[in-house]
N, C-alpha and C positions, 0 to 999 in steps of 0.2 A: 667624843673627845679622847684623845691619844692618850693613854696614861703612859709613865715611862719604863716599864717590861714592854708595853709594844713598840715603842721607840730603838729600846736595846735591840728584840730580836728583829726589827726594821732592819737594825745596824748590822748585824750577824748576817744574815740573809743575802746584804747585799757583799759582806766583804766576802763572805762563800760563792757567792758567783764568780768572781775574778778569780775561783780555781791555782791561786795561789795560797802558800802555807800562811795562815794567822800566829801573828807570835801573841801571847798574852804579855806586856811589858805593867808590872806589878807597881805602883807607888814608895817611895820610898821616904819617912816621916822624916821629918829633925827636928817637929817643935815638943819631942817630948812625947809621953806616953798616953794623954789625952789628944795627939792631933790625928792618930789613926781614929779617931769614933767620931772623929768630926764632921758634918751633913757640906756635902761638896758646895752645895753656896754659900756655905762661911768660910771654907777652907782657899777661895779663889778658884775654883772649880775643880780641885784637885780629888778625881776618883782613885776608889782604892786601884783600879788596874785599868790598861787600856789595851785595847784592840787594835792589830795596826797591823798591813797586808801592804804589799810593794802593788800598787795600780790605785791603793785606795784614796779616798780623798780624804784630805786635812783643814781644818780651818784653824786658823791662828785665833788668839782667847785675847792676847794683849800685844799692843806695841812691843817690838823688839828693836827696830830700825826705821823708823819714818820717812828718813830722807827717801831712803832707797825701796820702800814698797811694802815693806813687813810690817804692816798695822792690823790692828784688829779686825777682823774677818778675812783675809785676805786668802784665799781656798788654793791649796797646791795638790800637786799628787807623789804621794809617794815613791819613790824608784829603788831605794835601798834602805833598809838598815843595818848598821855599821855598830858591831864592838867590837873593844878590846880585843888584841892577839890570843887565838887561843880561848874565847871566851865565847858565849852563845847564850841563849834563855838560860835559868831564870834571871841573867846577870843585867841589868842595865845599858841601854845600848848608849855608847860614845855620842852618837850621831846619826837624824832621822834626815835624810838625803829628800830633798822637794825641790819639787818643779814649779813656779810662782809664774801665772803669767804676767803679772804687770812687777817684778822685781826687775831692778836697773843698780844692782849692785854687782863686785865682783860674786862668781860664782865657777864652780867645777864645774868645765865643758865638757861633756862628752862626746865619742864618737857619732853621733845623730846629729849634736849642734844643739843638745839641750842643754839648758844651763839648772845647776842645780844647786841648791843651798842646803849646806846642813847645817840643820838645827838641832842642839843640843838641850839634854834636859837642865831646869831651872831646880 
């Protein structure tokens, strides 16, 4: 049985093979100074930091948009992370740029003809 240290360096391993840079993007609390200690299935899955490489895959946790395709599990892949002017680790990024295949919502086309959605943090 998997415990979740082998899950994590599961996770590590594989965003190290797409040979692109890993940002650590850290959590960021507001319920207060008991919400950092809080066991991520109480908190709605919210870990203290997350791992996130341009190639990597994403799966969505909850409903964001239904009509248009962003339901829970719905798996994309990353192509950008997007902040602020002037800004970069450890800063919060504006916006996590994904490729959805079954989203049928407006989206930034790029030169390829991918469509991409960014999703912002909550």
């Amino acid at each position: 049985m998997l415990c979740r240290a082998d899950v994590d360096e599961f996770n590590l391993n594989k965003l190290r093979s797409l040979n692109n840079p890993i940002a650590r993007i850290n959590a960021i609390y507001t319920g207060g100074s008991e919400a950092c200690k809080a066991d991520p299935d109480v908190a709605k899955g919210l870990e203290p930091y997350l791992l996130l490489s341009r190639g990597s895959k994403v799966m969505l946790r909850t409903n964001l948009w239904t009509e248009v395709g962003l339901v829970n599990g719905s798996v994309g892949i990353i192509h950008e992370i997007v902040f602020e002017q002037n800004q970069g680790l450890p800063s919060l990024p504006i916006a996590i740029l994904v490729e959805f295949d079954k989203y049928t919502g407006p989206a930034i086309v790029i030169e390829t003809g991918r469509k991409l959605v960014p999703i912002a943090p909550v």
